[in-house]
C-alpha positions, 0 to 999 in steps of 0.5 A, spaced: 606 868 880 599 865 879 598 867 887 600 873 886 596 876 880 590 873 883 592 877 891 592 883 885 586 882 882 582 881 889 585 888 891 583 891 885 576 888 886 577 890 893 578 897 891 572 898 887 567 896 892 570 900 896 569 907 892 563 904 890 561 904 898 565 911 898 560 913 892 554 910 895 555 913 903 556 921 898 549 920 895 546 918 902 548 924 905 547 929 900 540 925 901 540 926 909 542 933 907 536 935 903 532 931 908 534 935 913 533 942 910 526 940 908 525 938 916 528 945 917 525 949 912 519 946 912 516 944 919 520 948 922 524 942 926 531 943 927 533 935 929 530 929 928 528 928 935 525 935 935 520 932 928 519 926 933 516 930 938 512 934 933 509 927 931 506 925 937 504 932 938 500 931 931 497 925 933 494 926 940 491 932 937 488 928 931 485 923 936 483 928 940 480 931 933 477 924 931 473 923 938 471 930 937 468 929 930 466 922 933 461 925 938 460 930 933 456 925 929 453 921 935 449 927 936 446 928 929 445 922 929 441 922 936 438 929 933 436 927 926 436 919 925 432 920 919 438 923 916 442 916 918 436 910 914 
């Protein structure tokens, strides 16, 4: 009988961590959800492999941003070195 509460008490602990797990894996997706609608509404980005080439789109055009300000300040720099001391 010993053996067989224990069996229950291990079922019972089995049982809330799996409503736990049920609880956590709602909370995620309402998390997912949320994301996904600020990915839509906001950026305009209907999946995540979409954003994903979104980003890579973002980042060639600030590293060609960056070496146009770098050439930028070369310029001035070789134009107005007295601004540079």
């Amino acid at each position: 009988m010993n053996n067989e509460i224990l069996k229950y008490d291990d079922i019972l602990k089995l049982k809330a961590k799996i409503d736990q797990g049920k609880t956590r894996l709602s909370e995620l997706k309402g998390q997912k959800d949320s994301q996904m609608e600020i990915l839509k509404n906001d950026l305009k980005c209907e999946s995540i492999p979409v954003a994903e080439k979104k980003v890579k789109e973002l980042e060639v055009s600030i590293s060609n941003t960056e070496i146009k300000i770098d050439e930028a300040c070369d310029k001035l720099r070789e134009e107005y070195p007295d601004l540079f001391l």
